[in-house]
Z-matrix of the N, CA and C atoms (Angstrom, degrees):
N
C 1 1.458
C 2 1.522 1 110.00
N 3 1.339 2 116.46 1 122.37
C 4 1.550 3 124.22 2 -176.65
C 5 1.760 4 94.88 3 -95.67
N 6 1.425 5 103.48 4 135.00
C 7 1.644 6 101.42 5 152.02
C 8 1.603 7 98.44 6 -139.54
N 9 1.315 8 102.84 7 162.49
C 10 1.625 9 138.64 8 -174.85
C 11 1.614 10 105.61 9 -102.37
N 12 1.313 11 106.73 10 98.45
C 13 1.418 12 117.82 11 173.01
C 14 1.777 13 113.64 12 -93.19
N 15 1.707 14 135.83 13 117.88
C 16 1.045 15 112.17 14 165.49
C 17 1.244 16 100.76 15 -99.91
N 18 1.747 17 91.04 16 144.28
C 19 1.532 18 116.68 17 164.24
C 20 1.837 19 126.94 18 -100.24
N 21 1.456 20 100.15 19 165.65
C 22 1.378 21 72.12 20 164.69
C 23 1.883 22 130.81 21 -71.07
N 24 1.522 23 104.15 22 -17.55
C 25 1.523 24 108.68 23 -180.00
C 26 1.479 25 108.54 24 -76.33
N 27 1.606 26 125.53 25 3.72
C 28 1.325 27 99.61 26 -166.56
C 29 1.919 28 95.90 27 135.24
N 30 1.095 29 84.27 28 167.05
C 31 1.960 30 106.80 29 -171.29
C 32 1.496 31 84.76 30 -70.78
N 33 1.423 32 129.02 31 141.68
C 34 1.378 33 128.02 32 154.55
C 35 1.531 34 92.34 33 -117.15
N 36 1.786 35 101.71 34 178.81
C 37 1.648 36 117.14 35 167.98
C 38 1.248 37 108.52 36 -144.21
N 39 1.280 38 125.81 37 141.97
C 40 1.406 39 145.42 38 -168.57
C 41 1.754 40 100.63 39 -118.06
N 42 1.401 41 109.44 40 100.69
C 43 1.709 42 107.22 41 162.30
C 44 1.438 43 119.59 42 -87.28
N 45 1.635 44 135.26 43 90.43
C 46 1.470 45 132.12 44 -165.28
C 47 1.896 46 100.74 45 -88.18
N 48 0.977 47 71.96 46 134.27
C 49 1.320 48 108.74 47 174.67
C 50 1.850 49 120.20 48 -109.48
N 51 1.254 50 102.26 49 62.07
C 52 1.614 51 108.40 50 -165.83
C 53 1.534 52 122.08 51 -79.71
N 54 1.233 53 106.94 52 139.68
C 55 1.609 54 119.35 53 -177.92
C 56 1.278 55 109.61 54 -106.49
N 57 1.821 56 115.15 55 132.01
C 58 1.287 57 120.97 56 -151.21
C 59 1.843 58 97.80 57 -67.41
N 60 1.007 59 120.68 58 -27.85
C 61 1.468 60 105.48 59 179.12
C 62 1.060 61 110.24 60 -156.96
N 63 1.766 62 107.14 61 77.92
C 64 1.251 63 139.93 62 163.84
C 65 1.078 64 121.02 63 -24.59
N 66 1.684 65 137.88 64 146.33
C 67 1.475 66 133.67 65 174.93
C 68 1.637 67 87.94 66 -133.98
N 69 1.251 68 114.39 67 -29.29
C 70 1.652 69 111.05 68 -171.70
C 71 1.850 70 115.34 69 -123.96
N 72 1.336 71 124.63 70 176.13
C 73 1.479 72 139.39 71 174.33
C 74 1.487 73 98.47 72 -127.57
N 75 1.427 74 127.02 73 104.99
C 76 1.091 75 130.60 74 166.47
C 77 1.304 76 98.05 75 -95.49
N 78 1.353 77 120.53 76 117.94
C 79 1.740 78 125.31 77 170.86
C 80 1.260 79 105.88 78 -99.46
N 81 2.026 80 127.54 79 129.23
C 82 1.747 81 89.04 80 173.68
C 83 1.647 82 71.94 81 -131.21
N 84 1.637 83 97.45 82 176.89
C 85 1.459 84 123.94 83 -172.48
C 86 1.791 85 101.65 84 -103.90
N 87 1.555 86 93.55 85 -163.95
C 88 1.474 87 73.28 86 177.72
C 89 1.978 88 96.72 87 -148.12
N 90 0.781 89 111.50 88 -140.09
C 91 1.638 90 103.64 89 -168.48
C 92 1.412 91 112.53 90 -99.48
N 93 1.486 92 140.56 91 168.71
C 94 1.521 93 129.48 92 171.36
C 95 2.025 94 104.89 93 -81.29
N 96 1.392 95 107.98 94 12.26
C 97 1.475 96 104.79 95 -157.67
C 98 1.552 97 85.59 96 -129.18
N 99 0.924 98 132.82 97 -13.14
C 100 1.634 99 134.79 98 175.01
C 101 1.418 100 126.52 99 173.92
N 102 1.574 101 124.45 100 -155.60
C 103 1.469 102 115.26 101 -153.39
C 104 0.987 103 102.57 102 -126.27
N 105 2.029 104 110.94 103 -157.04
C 106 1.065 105 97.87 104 -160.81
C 107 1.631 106 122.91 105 -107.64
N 108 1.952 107 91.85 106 45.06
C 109 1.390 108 111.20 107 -178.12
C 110 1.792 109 102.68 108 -93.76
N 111 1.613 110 99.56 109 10.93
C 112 1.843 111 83.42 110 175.94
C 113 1.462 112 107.33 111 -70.52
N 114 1.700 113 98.96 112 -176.68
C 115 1.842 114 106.49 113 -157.79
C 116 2.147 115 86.06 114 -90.51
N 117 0.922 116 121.24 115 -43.81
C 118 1.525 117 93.49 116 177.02
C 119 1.378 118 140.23 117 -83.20
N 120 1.558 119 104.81 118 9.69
C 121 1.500 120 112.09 119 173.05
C 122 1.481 121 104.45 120 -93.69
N 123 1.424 122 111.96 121 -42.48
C 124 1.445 123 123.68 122 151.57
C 125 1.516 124 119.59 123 -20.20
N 126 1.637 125 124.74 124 -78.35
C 127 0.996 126 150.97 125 -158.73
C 128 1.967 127 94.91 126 -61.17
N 129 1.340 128 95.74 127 -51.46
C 130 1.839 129 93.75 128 -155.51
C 131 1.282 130 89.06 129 -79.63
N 132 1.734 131 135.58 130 -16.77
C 133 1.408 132 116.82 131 -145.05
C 134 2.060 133 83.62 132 -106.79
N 135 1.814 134 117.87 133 -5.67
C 136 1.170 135 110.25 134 158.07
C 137 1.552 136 117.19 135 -87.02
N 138 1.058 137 127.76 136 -27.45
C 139 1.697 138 123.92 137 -173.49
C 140 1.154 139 118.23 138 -119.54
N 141 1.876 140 133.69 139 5.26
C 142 1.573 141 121.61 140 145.61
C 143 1.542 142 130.04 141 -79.81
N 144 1.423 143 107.11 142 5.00
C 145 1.830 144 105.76 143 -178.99
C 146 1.354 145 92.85 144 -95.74
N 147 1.422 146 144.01 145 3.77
C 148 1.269 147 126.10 146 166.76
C 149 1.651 148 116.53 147 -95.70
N 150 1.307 149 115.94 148 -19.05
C 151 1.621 150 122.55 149 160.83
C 152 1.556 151 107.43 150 -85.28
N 153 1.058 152 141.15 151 17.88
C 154 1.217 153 134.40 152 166.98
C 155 1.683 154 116.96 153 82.48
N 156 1.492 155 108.05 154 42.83
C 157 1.448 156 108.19 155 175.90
C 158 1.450 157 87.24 156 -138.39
N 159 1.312 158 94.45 157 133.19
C 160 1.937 159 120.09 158 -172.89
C 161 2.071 160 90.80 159 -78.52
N 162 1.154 161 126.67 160 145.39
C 163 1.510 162 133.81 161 165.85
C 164 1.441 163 116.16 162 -102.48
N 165 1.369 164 112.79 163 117.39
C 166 1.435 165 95.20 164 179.73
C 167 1.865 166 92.63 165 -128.59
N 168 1.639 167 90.44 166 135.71
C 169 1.956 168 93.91 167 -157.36
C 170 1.841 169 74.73 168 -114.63
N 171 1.691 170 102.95 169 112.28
C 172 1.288 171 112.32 170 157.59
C 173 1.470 172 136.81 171 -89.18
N 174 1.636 173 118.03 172 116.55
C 175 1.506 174 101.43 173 -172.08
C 176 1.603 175 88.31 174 -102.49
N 177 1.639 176 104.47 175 146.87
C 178 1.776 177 122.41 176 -171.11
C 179 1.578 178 93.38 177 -94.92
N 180 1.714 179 102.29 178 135.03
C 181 1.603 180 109.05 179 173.19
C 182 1.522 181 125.72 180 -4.15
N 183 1.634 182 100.42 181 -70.19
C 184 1.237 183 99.52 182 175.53
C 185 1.023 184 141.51 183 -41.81
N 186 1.543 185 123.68 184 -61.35
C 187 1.380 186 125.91 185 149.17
C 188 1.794 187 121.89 186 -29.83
N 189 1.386 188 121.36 187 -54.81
C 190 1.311 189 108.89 188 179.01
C 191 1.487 190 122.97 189 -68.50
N 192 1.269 191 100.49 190 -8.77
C 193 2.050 192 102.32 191 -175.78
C 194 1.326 193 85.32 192 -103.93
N 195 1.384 194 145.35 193 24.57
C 196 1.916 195 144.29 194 149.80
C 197 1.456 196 99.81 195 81.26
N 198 1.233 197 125.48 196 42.85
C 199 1.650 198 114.16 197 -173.42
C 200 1.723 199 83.78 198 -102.90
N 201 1.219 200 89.72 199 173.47
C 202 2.133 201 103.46 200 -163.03
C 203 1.646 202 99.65 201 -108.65
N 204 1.122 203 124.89 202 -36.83
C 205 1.441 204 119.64 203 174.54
C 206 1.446 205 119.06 204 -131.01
N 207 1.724 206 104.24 205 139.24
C 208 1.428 207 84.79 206 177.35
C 209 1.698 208 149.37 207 -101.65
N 210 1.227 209 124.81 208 168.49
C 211 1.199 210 130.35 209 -177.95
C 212 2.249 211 117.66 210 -11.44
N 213 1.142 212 76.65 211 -152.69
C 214 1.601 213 90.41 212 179.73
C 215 1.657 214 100.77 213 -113.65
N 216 1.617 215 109.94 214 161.23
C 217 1.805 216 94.59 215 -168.01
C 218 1.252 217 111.35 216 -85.53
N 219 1.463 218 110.56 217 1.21
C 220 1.621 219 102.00 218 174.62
C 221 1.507 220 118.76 219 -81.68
N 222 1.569 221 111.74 220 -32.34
C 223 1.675 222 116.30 221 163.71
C 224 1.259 223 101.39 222 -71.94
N 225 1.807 224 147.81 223 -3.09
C 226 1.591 225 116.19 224 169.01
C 227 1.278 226 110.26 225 -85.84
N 228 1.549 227 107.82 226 -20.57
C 229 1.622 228 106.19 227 167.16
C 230 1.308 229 128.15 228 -76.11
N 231 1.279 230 103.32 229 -14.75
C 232 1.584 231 114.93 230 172.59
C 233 1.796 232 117.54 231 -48.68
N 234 1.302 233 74.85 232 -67.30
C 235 1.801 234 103.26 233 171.76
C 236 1.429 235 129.18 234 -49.45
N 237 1.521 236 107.62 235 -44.85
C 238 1.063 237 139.57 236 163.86
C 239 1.717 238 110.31 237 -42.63
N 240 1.189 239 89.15 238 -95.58
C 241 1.983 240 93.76 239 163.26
C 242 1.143 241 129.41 240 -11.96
N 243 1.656 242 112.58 241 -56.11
C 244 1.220 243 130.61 242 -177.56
C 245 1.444 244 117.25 243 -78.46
N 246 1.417 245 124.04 244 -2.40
C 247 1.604 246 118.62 245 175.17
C 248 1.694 247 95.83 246 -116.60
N 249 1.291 248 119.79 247 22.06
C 250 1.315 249 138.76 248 -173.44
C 251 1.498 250 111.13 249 -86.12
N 252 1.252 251 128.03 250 -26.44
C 253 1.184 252 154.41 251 -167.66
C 254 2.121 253 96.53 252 -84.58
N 255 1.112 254 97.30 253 -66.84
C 256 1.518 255 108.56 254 -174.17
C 257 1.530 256 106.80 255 -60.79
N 258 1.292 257 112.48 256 -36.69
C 259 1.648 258 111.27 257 151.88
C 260 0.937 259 135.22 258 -53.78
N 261 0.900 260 137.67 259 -53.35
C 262 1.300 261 138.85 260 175.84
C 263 1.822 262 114.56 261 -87.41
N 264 1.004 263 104.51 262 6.73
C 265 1.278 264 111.84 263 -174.78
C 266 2.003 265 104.29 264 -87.84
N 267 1.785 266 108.60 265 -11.77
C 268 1.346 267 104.70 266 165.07
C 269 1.607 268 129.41 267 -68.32
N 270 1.541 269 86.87 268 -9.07
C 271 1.619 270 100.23 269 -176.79
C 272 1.955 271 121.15 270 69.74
N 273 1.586 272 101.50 271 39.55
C 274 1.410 273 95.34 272 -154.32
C 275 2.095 274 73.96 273 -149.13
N 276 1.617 275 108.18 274 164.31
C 277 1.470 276 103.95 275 -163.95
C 278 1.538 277 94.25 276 -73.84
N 279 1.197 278 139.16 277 153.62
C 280 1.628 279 155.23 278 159.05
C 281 1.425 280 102.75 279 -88.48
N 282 1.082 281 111.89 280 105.29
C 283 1.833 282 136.33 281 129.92
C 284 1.209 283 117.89 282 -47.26
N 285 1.677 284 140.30 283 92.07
C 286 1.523 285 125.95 284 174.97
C 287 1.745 286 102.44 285 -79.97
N 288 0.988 287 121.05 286 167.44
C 289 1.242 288 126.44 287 154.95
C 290 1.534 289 107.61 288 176.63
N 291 1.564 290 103.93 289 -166.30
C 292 1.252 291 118.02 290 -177.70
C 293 1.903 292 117.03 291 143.74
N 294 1.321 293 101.37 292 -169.75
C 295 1.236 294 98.96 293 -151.72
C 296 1.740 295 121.13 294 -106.04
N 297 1.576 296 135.70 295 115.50
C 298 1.453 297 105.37 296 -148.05
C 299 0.886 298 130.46 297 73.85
N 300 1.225 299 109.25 298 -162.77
C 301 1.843 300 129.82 299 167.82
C 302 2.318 301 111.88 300 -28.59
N 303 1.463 302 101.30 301 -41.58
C 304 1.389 303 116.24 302 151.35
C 305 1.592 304 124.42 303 -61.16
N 306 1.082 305 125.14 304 -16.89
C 307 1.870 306 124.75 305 178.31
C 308 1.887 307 101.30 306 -103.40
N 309 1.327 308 116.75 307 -32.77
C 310 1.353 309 122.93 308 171.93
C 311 1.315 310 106.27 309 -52.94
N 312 1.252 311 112.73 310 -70.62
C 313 1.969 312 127.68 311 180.00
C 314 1.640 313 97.48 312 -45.03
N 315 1.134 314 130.22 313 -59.24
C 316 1.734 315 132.31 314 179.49
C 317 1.433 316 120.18 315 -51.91
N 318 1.593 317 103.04 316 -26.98
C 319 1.748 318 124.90 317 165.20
C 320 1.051 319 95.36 318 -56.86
N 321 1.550 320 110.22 319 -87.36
C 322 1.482 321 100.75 320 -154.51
C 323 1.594 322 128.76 321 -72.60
N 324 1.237 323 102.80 322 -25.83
C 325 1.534 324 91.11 323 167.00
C 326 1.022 325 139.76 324 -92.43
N 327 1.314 326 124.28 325 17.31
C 328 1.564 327 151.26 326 149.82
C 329 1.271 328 104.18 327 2.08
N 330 1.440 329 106.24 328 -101.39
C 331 1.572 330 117.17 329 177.67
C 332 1.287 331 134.69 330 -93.04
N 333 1.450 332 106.84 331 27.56
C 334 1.815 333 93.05 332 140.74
C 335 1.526 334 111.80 333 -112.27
N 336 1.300 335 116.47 334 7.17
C 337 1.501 336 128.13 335 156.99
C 338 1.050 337 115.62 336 -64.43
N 339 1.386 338 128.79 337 -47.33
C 340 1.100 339 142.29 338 -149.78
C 341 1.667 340 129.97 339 49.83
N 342 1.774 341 91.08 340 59.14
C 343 1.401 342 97.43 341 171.52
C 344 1.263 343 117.71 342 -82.88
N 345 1.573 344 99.55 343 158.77
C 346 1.436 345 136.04 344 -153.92
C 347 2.569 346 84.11 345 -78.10
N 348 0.748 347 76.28 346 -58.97
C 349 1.715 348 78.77 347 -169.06
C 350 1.955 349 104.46 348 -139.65
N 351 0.981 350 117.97 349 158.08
C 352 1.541 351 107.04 350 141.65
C 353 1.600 352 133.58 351 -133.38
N 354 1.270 353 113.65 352 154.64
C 355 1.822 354 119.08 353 -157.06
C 356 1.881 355 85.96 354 -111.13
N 357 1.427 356 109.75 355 114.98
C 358 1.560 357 96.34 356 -163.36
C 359 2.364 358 80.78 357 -120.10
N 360 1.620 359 105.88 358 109.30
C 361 1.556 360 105.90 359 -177.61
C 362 1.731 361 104.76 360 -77.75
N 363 1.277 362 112.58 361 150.66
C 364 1.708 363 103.35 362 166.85
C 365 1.389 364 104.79 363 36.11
N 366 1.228 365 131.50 364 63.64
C 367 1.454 366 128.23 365 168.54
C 368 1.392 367 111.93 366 -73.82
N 369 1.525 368 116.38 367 119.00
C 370 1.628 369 108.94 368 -176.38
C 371 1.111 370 136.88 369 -88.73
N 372 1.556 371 116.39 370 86.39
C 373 1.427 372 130.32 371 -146.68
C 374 1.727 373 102.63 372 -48.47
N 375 1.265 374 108.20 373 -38.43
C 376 1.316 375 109.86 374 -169.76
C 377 1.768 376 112.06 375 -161.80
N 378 1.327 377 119.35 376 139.77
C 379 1.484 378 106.03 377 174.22
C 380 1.339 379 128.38 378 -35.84
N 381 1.338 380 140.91 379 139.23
C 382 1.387 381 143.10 380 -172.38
C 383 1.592 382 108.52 381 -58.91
N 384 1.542 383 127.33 382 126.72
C 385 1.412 384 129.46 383 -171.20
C 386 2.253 385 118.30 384 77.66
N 387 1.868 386 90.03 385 0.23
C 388 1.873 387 75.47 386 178.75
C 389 1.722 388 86.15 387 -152.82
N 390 1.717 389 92.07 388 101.17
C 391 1.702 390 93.87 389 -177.68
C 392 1.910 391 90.92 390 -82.17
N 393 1.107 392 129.46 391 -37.41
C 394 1.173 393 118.13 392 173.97
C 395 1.860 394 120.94 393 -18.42
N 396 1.554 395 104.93 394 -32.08
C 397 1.320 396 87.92 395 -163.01
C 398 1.655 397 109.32 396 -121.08
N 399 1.524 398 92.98 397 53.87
C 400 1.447 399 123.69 398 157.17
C 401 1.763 400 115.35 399 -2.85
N 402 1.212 401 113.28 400 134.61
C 403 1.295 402 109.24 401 154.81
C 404 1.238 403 117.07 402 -134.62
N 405 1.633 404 121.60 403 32.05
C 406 0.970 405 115.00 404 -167.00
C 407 1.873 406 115.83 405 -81.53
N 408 1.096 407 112.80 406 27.01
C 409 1.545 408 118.07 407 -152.72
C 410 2.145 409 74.90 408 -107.47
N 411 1.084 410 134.29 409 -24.92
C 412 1.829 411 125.39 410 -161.46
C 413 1.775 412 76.67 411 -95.29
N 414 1.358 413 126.51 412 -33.00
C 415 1.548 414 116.59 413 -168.68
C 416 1.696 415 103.92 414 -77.18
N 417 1.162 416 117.37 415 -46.01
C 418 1.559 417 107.72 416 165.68
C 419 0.933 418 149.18 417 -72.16
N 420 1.698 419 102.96 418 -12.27
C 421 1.192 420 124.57 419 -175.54
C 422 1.845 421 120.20 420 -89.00
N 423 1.425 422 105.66 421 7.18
C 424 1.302 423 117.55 422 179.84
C 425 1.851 424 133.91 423 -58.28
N 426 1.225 425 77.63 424 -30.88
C 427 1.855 426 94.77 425 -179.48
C 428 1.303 427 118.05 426 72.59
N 429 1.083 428 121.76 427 -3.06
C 430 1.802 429 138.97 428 -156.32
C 431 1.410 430 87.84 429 -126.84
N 432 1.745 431 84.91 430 131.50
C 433 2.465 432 83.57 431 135.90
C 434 0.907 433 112.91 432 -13.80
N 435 1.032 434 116.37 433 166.48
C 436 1.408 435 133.37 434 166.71
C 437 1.772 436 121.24 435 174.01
N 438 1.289 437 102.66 436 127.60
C 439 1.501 438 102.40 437 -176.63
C 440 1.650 439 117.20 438 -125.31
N 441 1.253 440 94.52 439 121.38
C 442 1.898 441 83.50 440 -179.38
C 443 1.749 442 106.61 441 -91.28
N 444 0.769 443 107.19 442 166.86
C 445 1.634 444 115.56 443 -173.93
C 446 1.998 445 96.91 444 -127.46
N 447 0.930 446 155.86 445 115.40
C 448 1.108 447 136.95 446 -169.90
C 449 1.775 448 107.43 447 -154.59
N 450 1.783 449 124.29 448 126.79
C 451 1.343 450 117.75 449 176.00
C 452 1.418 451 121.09 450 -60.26
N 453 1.260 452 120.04 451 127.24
C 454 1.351 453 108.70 452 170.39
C 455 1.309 454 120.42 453 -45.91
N 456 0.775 455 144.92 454 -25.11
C 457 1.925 456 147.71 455 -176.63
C 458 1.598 457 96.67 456 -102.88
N 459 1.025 458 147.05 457 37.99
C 460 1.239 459 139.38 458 -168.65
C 461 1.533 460 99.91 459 -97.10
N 462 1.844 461 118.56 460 129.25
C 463 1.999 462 98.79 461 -172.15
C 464 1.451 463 103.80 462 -87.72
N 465 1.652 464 121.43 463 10.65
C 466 1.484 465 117.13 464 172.90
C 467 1.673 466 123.76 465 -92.14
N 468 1.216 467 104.66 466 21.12
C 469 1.606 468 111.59 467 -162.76
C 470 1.579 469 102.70 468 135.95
N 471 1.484 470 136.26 469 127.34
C 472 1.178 471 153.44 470 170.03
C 473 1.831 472 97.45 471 -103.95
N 474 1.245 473 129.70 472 145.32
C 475 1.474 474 128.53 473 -179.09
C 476 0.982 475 114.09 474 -70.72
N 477 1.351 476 118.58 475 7.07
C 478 1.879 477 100.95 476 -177.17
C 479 1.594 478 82.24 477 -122.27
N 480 1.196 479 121.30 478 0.46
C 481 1.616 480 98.93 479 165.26
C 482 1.632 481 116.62 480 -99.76
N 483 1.059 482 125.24 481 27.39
C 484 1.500 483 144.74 482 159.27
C 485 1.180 484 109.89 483 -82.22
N 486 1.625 485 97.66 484 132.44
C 487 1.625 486 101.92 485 172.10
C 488 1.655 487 126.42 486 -64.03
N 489 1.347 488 121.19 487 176.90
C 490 1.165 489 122.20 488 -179.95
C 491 1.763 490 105.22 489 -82.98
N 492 1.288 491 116.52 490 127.23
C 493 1.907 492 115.87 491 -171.14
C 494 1.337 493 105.96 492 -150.79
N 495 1.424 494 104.11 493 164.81
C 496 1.452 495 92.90 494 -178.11
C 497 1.880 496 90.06 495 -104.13
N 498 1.375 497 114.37 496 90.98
C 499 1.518 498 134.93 497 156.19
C 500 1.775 499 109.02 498 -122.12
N 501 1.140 500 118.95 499 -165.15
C 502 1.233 501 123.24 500 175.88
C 503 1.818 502 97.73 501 -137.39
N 504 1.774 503 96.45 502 162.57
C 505 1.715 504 94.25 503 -173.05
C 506 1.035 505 95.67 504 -139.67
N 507 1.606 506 130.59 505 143.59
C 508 1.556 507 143.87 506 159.22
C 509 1.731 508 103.32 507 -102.57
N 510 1.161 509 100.01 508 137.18
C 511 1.181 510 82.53 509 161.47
C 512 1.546 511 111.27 510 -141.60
N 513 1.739 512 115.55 511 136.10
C 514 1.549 513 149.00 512 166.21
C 515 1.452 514 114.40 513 -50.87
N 516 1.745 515 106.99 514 73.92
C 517 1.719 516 87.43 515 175.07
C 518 1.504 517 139.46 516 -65.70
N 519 1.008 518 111.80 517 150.64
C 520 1.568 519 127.07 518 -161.30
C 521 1.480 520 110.44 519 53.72
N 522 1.349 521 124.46 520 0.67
C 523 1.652 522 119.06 521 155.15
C 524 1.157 523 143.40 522 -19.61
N 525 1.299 524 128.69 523 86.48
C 526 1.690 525 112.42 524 -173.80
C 527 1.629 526 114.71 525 -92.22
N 528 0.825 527 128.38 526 -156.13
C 529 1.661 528 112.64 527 -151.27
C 530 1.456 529 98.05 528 -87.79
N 531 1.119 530 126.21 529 16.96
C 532 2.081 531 127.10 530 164.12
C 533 1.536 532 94.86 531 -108.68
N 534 1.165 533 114.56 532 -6.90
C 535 1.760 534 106.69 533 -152.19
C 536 1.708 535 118.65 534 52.25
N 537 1.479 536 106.14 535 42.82
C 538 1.323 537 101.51 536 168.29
C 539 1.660 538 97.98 537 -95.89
N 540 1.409 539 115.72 538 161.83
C 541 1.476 540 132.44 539 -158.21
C 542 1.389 541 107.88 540 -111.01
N 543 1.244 542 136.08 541 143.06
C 544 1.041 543 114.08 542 168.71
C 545 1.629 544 115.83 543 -102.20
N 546 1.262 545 111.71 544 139.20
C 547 1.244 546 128.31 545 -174.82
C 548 1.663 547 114.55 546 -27.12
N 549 1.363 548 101.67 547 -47.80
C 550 2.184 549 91.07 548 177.44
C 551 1.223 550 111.59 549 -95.46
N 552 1.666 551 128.48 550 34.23
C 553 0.976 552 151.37 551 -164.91
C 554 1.825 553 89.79 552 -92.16
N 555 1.436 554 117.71 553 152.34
C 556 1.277 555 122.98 554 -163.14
C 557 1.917 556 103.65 555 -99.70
N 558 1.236 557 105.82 556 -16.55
C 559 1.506 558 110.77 557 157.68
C 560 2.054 559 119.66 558 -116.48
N 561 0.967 560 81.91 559 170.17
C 562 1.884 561 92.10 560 -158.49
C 563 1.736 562 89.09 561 -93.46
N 564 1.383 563 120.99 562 168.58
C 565 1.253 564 131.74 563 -167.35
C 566 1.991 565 102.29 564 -78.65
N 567 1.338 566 97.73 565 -40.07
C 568 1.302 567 127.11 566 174.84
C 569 1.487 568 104.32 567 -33.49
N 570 1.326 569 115.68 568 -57.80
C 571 1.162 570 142.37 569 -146.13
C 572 1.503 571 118.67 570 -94.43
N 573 1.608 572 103.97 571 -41.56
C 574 1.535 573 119.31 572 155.38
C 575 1.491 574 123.86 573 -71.50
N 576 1.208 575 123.77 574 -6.67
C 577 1.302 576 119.39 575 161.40
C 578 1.111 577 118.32 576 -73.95
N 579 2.089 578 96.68 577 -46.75
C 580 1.926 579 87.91 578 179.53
C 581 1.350 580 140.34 579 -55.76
N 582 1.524 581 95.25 580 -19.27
C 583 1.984 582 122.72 581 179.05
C 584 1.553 583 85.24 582 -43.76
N 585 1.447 584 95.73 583 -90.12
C 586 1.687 585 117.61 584 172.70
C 587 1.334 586 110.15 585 -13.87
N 588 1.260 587 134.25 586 -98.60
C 589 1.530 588 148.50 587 -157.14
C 590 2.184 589 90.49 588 -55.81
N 591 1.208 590 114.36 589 -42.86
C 592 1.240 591 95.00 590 174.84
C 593 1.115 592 155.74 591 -70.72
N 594 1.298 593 83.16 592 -13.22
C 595 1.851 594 128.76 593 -169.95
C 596 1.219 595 99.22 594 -72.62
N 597 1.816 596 114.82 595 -69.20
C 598 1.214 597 130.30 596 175.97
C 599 1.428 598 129.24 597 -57.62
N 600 1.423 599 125.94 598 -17.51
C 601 1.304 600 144.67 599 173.60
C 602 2.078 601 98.66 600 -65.73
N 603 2.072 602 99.74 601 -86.28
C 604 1.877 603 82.87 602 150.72
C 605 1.121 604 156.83 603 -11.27
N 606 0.783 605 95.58 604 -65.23
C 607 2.030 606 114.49 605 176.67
C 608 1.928 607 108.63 606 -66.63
N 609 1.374 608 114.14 607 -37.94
C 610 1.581 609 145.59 608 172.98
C 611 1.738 610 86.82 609 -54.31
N 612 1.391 611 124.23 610 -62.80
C 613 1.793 612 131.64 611 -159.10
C 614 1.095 613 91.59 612 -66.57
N 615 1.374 614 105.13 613 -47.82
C 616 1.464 615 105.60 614 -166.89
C 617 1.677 616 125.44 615 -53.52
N 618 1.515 617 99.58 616 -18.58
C 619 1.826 618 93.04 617 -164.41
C 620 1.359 619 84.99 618 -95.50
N 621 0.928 620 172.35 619 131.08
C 622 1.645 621 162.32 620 -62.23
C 623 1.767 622 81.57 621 160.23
């Protein structure tokens, strides 16, 4: 089921993915480099409506009016906010998350949303080649659960270069920041999703 949320940044779209007897609202975002045809928004938004977490795959204005890169991060929160309403409008706790540039936006607006937890994918600790310029201060600063899911080979943050927080960490071996695998890699692509999708299913029981 597609719905059309306006925001103030712009037209958004919500693809739900509903579970017959929901306990949760998993919202995820999607990347500043593409949508929400990547393989792990994909993956969770096929195998959490059967444990009882509803999927809701958000594409941000930009993306739906066909623009190629996105905005500034104060218009993804803009947007964000504004399809915030239709979330919570299931009447059930909201999970934000998403992937990238999408798990940053779920950072920061955590708690004046008043999310239930957040699922933060490939969180990009820092631009690729300058860990100096950290962002890990929107990842701690959540107040919520919080779980990062992150590839070990990823060039935006590797998991052991994350600070010490009170979040939780999975980590995607040989993952690079899609969690695609590389072929002489000692697990199959197949196989690194399930880490992922299983991880997140757990962690899902876990928020009671």
């Amino acid at each position: 089921m597609i719905e059309i949320v306006e925001t103030d940044a712009g037209t958004a779209r919500i693809t739900w993915h509903k579970a017959k007897k929901a306990r949760l609202v998993l919202a995820l975002g999607h990347g500043a480099g593409g949508g929400i045809e990547a393989r792990d928004l994909q993956a969770l938004a096929g195998t959490l409506p059967a444990h009882g977490v509803t999927v809701a795959l958000v594409e941000q204005p930009w993306r739906v009016a066909g623009k190629k890169l996105a905005p500034a991060p104060q218009t993804l929160d803009t947007g964000w906010r504004g399809i915030w309403p239709a979330l919570a409008g299931m009447e059930l706790p909201v999970v934000p998350g998403g992937r990238s540039a999408g798990a940053r936006v779920a950072c920061r607006t955590a708690a004046e949303l008043g999310a239930h937890a957040v699922l933060a994918l490939s969180f990009p600790l820092h631009p690729p080649g300058k860990p100096e310029k950290s962002r890990a201060e929107e990842l701690l600063g959540t107040g919520v659960p919080t779980l990062v899911v992150q590839g070990g080979n990823d060039p935006f943050g590797r998991p052991e270069e994350f600070p010490k927080g009170g979040y939780e960490m999975i980590e995607v071996p040989y993952g690079d920041h899609g969690f695609a695998i590389p072929k002489r890699a000692e697990i199959t692509q197949e196989r690194a999703l399930e880490i992922l999708t299983e991880g997140v299913v757990e962690w899902c029981a876990s928020l009671g």
